[in-house]
C-alpha positions as CSV (number, residue, x, y, z in Angstrom):
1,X,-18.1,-79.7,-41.7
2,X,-16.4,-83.0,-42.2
3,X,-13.9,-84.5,-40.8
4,X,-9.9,-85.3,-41.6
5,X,-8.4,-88.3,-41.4
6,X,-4.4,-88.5,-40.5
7,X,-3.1,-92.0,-40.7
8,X,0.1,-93.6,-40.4
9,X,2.4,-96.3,-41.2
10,X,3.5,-96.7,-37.5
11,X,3.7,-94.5,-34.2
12,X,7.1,-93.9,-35.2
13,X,5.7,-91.1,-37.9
14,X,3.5,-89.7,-35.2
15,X,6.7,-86.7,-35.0
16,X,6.3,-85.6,-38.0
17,X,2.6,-86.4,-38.8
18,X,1.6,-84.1,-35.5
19,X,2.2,-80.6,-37.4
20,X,-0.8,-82.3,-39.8
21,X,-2.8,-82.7,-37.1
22,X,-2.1,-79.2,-34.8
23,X,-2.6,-77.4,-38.4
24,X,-6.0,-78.8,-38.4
25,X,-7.1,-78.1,-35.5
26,X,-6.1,-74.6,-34.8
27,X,-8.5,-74.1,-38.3
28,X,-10.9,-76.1,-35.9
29,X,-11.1,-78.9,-38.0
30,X,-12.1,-82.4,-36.4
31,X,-9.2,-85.4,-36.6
32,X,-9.4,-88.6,-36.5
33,X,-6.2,-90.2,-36.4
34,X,-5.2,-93.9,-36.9
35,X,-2.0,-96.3,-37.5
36,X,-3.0,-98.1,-40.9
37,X,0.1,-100.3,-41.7
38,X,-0.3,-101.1,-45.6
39,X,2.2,-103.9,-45.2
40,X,1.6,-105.3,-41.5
41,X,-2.5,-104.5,-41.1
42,X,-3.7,-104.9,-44.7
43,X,-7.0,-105.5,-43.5
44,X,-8.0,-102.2,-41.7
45,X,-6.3,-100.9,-44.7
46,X,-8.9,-101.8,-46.6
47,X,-11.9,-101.5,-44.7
48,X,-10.5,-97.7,-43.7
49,X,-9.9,-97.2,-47.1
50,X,-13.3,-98.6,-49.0
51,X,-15.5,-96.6,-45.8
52,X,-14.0,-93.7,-44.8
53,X,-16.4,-91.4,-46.8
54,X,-19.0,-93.3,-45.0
55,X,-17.9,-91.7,-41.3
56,X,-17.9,-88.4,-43.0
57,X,-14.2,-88.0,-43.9
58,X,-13.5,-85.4,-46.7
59,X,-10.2,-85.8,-46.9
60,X,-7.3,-87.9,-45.9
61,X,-3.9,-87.7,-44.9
62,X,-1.3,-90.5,-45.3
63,X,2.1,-90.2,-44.1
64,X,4.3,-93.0,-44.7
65,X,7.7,-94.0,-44.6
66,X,10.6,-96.5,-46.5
67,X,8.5,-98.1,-49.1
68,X,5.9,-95.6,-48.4
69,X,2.8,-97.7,-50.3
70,X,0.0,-96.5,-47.5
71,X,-1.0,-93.3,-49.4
72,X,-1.3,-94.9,-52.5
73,X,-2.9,-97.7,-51.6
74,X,-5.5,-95.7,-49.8
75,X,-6.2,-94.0,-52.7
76,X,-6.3,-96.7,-55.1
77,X,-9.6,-97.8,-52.6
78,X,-11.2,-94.6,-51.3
79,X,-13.3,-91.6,-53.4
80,X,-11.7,-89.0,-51.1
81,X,-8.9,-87.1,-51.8
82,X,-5.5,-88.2,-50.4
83,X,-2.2,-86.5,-49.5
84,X,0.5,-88.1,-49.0
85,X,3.4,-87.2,-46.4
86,X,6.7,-88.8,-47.6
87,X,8.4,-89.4,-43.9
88,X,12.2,-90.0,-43.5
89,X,12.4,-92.7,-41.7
90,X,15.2,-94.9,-39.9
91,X,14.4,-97.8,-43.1
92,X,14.6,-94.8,-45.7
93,X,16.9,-94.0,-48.1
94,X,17.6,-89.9,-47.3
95,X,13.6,-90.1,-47.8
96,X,14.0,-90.4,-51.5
97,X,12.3,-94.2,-51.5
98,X,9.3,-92.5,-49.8
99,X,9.4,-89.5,-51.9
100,X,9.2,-91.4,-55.3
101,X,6.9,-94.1,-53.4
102,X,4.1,-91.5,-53.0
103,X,5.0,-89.0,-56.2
104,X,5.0,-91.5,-59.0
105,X,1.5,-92.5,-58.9
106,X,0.0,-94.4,-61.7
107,X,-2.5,-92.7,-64.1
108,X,-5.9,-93.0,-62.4
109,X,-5.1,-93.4,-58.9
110,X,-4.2,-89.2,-57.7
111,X,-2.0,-88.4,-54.3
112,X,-1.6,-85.2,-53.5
113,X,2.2,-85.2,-52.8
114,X,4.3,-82.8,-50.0
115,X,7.6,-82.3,-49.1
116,X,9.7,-84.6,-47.0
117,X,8.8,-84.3,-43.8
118,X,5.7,-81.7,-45.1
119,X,3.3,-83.0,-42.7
120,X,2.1,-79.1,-41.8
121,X,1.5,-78.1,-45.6
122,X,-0.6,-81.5,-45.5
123,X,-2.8,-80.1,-43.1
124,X,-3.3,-76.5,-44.6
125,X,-4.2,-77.9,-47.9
126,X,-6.7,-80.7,-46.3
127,X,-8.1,-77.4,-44.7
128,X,-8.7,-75.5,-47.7
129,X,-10.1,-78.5,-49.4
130,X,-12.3,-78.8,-46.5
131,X,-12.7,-74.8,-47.0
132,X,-14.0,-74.6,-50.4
133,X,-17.2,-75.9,-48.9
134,X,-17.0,-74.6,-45.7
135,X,-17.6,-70.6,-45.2
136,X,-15.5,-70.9,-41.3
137,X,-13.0,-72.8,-42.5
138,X,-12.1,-70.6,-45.6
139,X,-12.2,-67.5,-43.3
140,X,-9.9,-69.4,-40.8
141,X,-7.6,-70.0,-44.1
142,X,-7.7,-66.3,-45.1
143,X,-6.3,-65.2,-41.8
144,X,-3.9,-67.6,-41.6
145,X,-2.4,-66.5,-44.5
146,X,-2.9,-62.5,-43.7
147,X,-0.8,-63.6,-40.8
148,X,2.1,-64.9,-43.1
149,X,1.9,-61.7,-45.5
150,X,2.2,-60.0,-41.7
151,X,5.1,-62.0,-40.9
152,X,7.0,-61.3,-43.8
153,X,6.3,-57.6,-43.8
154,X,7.1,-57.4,-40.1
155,X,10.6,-59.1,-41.0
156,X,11.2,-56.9,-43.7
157,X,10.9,-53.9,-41.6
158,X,14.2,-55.3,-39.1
159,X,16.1,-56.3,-41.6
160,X,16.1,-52.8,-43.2
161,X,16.4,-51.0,-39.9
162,X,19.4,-52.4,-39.9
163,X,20.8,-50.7,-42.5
């Protein structure tokens, strides 16, 4: 199994980047997580970027916020797939900047994109990418979601007791 990387702009996303990372490890998936600054540490930018797939990354994880270039950038240098975490931050505009940042990628250069904020749907889709190749990880996915359908079920059954 490989790993999944969960980078950041700044500790500051750490909040909202930790549901990536507790997602992926409850499907026992191994993390490695890093701040990678596009705009203050350009360097370990690109030397995460160009080698990741070299340390056995399959996938990676960006969450940035404001500008929000990190995801992009990432994936404009790496072979592995990248999703990007639009973060509301204190320097955002209601999140849209970051939003739009990561969404409106150029022809070419592909970011997986989640909702505002959407740092645990980041990690259950890097798990399912890891899962296609992995049989554990898939099974992990399947009960995961048996437990959602559960949920659901379990919620309609109150609601119409109360009838």
């Amino acid at each position: 199994m490989g790993k999944v990387a969960v980078i950041m702009g700044s500790t500051s996303d750490m909040p909202v980047m930790q549901e990536a990372i507790d997602m992926l490890e409850g499907f026992d998936i191994q993390v490695e997580v890093d701040i990678v600054s596009a705009h203050r540490t350009p360097e370990k930018l690109f030397d995460f970027s160009k080698n990741a797939h070299e340390r056995d990354i399959k996938v990676i994880i960006a969450g940035a916020g404001g500008a929000a270039h990190l995801p992009g950038m990432v994936a404009s240098m790496s072979p592995l797939p990248v999703i990007g975490v639009p973060v509301k931050s204190r320097n955002s505009i209601d999140g849209w900047d970051s939003v739009l940042s990561i969404l409106q990628m150029p022809g070419g250069v592909p970011v997986a994109t989640v909702a505002l904020d959407g740092a645990k749907n980041a990690g259950i889709l890097a798990a399912q990418i890891i899962g296609t190749a992995d049989k554990c990880v898939m099974d992990k996915i399947l009960v995961y979601k048996e437990g959602l359908k559960q949920k659901v079920i379990e919620g309609a059954k109150s609601v119409q007791k109360k009838k």
